[in-house]
N, C-alpha and C positions, 0 to 999 in steps of 0.2 A: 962157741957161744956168740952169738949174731948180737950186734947192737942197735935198735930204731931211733933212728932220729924223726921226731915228731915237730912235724913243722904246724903252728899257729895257720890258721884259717882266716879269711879274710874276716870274718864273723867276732874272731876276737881280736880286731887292731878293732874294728870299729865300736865295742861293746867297752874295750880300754878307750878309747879318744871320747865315747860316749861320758864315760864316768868323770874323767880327769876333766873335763867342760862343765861336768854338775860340781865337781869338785871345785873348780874355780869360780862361777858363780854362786857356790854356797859361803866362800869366803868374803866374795868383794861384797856381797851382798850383809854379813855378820859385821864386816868393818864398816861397812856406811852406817847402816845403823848404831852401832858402838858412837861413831863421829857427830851422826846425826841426833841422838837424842842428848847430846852434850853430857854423856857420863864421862868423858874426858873432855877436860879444859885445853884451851889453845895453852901454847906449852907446855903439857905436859906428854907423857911418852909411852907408847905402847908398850906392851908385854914383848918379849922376844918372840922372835917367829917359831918357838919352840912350844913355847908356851901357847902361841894363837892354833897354832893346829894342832894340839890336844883338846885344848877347848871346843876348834870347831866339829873337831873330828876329821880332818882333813891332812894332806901330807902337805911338806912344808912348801916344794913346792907350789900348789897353790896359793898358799898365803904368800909366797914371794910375789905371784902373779897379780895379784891384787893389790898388794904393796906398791909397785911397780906403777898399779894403773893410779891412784891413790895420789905418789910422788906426782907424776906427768899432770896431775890434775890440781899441785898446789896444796892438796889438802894435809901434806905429812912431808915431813923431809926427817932423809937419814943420814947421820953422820956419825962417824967412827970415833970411838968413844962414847958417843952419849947417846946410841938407839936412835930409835923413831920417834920423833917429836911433832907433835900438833900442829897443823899452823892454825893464823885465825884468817881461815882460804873466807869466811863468808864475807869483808868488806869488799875482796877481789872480784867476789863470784857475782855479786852484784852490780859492782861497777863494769864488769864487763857484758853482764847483761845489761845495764843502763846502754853501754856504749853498741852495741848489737842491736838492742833496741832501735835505735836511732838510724842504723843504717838499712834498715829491712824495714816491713810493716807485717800485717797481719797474716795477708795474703803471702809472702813469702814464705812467712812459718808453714802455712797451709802447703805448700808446693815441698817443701821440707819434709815435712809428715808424712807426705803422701812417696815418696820416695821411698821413707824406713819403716813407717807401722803396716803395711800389708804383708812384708818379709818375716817382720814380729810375729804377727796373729800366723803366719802358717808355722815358723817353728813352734809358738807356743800350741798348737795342734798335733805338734810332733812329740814333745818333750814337755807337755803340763801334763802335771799331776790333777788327782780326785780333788784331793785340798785349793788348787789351782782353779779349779772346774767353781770350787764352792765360793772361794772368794769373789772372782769373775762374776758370777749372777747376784751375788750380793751387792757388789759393787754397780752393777746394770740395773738391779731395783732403786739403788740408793740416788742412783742418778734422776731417775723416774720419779720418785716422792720426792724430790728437794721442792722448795718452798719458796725462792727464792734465785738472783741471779748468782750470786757469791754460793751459795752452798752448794749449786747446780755446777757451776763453775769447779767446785774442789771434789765431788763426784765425780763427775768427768774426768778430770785428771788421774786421779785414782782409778777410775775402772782404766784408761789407757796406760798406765802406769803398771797395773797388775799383770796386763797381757806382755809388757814389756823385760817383765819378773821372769814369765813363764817359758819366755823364748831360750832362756838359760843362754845366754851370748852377751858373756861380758862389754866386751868392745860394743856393743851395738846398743846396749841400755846405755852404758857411759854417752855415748853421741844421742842417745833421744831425751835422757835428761838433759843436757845441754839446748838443746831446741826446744822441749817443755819449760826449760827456765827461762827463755828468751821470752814465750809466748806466754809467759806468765804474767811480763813486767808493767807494775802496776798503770804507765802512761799510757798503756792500752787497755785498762781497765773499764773505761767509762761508754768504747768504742766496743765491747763486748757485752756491756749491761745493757746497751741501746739497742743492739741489734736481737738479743736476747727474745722469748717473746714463748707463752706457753706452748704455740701449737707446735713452734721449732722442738723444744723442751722435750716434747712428746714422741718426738719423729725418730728426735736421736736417740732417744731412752729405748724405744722399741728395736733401733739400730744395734745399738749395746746388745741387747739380748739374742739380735741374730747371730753378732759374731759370738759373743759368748756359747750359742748353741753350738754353732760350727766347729769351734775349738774340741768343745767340750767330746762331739762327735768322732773328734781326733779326724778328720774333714781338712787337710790342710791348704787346698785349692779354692773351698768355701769359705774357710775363713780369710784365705787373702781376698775374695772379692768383695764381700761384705765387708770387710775392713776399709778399702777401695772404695766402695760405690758410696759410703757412708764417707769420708772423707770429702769426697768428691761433691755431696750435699752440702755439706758445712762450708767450703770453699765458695760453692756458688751464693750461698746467702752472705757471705760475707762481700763476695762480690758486689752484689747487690744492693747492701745496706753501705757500702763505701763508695759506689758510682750508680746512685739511686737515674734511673730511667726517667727522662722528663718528662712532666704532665701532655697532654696531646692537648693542643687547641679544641 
């Protein structure tokens, strides 16, 4: 009697590292939220990792991976005896955006973006979901009907924020939030309602919906360039509106 040994296909390392990456952004993604809507108070302490991935539906592993990113980022420390405790990361998170602030401007955030949201939009062309697809163009109308520069402002964000969801790549949403929060901070707030202006409104809103198509198309070379070229827009107007061109005699 012969015995076969059955060797794995490259097919399935990539289909396993596929999952165990949705697996880990399904968690870090359940803990922010959990942190973020303040149903846990600073001080107090997670459920065991046992406990977070039955809930999430996920192996423990990933919640350890999440946990991990979570610590490194202030927002949780673990200590033996007492679990995972809360911290209150948001006085920190602010002052070092205050302090980031200060040492960049606008245009730098804008050269930052442009480096990590076109990689975004083509994974999330790879690895968004239907539901992905749907939120995306919701989010690309929403920015379109805003009324205003603040609501247009927090549309914007959100639609760039969703595609950054969709890319499933933990490490890479953790560093674009960080650059979103920078480019949020309020002492450049007054420098973006100024430069603000409907027909811009319009331009980029139409923008949204290209990459959003692209994604949607599962297109992952369309969506990085439409990601890109739309970046590349927003950049030069702010160029613009920060080293306004002198009047000509």
């Amino acid at each position: 009697m012969s015995i076969e040994f059955v060797t794995p296909g490259a097919n399935h390392f990539e289909h396993a590292d596929d999952a165990h990456t949705r697996a880990k952004a399904a968690a870090l993604g359940r803990l922010r939220a959990l942190l973020d809507v303040n149903d846990i108070q600073a001080g107090g302490r997670l459920p065991p990792e046992r406990t977070l991935a039955e809930q999430f539906g996920v192996s423990r592993r990933a919640v350890r991976y999440a946990l991990d990113l979570l610590e490194a980022e202030g927002r949780i420390t673990r200590q033996q005896g007492r679990g995972t405790l809360i911290c209150d990361a948001r006085a920190g998170t602010l002052d070092l955006s205050t302090q980031l602030a200060k040492l960049t401007n606008p245009v730098d955030t804008l050269e930052a973006r442009m480096a990590i949201e076109p990689q975004l939009a083509r994974f999330a062309a790879l690895r968004a979901t239907q539901a992905d697809f749907d939120k995306l163009f919701e989010a690309a109308e929403a920015s379109r009907i805003a009324t205003d520069p603040i609501s247009y402002e927090k549309a914007d964000a959100a639609f760039h924020r969703r595609i950054a969801a969709a890319s499933r790549n933990p490490l890479l949403i953790t560093i674009f939030d960080a650059v979103l929060h920078v480019a949020s901070n309020r002492s450049w707030r007054h420098g973006r309602e100024t430069a603000h202006c409907i027909n811009n409104q319009a331009r980029y809103a139409d923008a949204h919906r290209k990459i959003a198509a692209a994604i949607a198309e599962r297109n992952p070379k369309s969506a990085e360039e439409a990601m890109r070229t739309h970046l590349a827009v927003v950049q030069q107007q702010l160029i613009e509106h920060a080293f306004p061109r002198p009047e000509s005699a």
